[in-house]
Structure formats: structure tokens, C-alpha cells
MINULO-312057 format. One line per 8 residues: their letters; for each residue x, y, z of C-alpha. Coordinates in Angstrom, 1 decimal, decimal comma, padded with zeros to 4 digits. Each point is the difference from the previous one (the first is absolute). Example, Ala and Ser with C-alpha at 12.3 -4.5 7.8 and 13.67 -1.06 7.14 Angstrom:
% residues 2
AS) 012,3:-004,5:007,8; 001,4:003,4:-000,7
% end
This chain:
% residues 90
XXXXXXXX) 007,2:-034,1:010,5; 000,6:-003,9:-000,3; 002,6:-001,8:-002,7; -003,0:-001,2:-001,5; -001,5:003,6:-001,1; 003,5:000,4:-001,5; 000,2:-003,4:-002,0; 000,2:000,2:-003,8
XXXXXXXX) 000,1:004,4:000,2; 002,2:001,3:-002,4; 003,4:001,7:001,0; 000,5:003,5:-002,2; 002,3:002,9:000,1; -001,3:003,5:000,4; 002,9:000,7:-001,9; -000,1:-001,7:-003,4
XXXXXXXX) -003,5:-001,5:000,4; 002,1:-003,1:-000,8; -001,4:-003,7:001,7; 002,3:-001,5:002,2; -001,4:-003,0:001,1; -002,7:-001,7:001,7; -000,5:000,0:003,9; -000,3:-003,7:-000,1
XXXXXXXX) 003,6:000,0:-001,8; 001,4:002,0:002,9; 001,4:-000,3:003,7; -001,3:001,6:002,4; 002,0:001,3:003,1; -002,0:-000,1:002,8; 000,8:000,7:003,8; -001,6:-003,3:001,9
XXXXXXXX) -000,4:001,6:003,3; -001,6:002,9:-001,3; -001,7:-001,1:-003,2; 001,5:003,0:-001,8; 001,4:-000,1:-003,5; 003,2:001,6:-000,6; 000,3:-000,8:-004,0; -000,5:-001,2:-002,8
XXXXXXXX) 002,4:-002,5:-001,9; -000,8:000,3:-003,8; 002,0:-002,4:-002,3; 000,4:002,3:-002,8; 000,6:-002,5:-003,4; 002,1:002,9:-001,8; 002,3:-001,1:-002,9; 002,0:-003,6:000,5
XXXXXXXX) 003,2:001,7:001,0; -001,8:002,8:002,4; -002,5:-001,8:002,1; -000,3:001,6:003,4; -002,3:-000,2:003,1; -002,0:003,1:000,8; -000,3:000,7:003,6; -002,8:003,0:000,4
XXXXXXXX) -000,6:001,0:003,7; -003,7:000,1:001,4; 000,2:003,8:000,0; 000,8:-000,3:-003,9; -004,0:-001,3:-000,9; -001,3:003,1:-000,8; -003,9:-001,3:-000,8; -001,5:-003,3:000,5
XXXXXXXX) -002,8:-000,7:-002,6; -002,7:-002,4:-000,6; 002,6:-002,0:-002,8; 003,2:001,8:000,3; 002,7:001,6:002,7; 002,1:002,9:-001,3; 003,3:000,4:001,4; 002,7:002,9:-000,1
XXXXXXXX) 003,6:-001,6:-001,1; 001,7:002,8:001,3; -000,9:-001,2:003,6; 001,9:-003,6:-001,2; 002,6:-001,0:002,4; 003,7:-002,0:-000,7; -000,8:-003,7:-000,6; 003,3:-001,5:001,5
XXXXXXXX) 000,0:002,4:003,2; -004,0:-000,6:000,6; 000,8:-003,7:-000,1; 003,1:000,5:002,2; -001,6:002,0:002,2; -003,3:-002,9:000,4; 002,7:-002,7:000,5; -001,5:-001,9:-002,7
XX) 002,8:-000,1:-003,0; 001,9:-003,3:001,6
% end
């Protein structure tokens, strides 16, 4: 599948059936070498105070549609620790 069959999809949780976002609000981790992605990055707006990134693993899409991805939340992994863990939080 290429980033541009993914553009513009809409993120939702299985869960809640809430909308989380829009792929082409999101970051997608991707291995380079292999061309795999690992996750997705979801900016979750939230309330002023409570704002928080969402970082779903690739085995957390449960169904990619013609206009929509669902995703589990329970797969969700620790922001701060993902982050450390991809070197990336300087």
C-alpha cells in the first residue's frame, strides 16, 4: 500500500467510534531500509490543559476502508518511552 492510498483517510477507534484525526495530520513511523511502518503518530486536540500525542502501533489498525482506518486504543503505546526509544525527543 502507498502513503498516497492512505492520504486524507480518517483515523477512528473501534472502541468509542470516536474520530481522531486525519492521516494527513499524522506522522508516520516508517523503517527506511525496509519500508515498513511501525506506527502511527496521531495529535489528539483533547481539552487545552490535556492535549496528548497518540502513538498506535501498525498492528493496532484493525480495518483499512475506502475513507476511514479503525484503530484499537488498547494496542496504544507510552508517548515519552516510544519517543525515547526512536531517539527523536532531543
Amino acid at each position: 500500500m502507498r502513503f498516497s492510498d492512505l492520504a486524507g483517510k480518517e483515523i477512528i477507534s473501534i472502541d468509542e467510534g470516536a474520530r481522531l484525526g486525519v492521516i494527513s495530520e499524522t506522522d508516520l513511523v516508517i523503517d527506511v531500509d525496509t519500508g515498513v511502518i511501525h506506527s502511527l503518530i496521531v495529535p489528539n486536540r483533547g481539552t487545552f490543559f490535556r492535549r496528548r500525542t497518540l502513538v498506535i502501533p501498525f498492528h493496532g489498525i484493525k480495518k483499512i476502508g475506502h475513507d476511514l482506518i479503525i484503530v484499537d486504543l488498547s494496542t496504544m503505546e507510552n508517548e515519552a518511552r516510544y519517543l525515547r526509544e526512536l531517539d527523536l525527543d532531543r
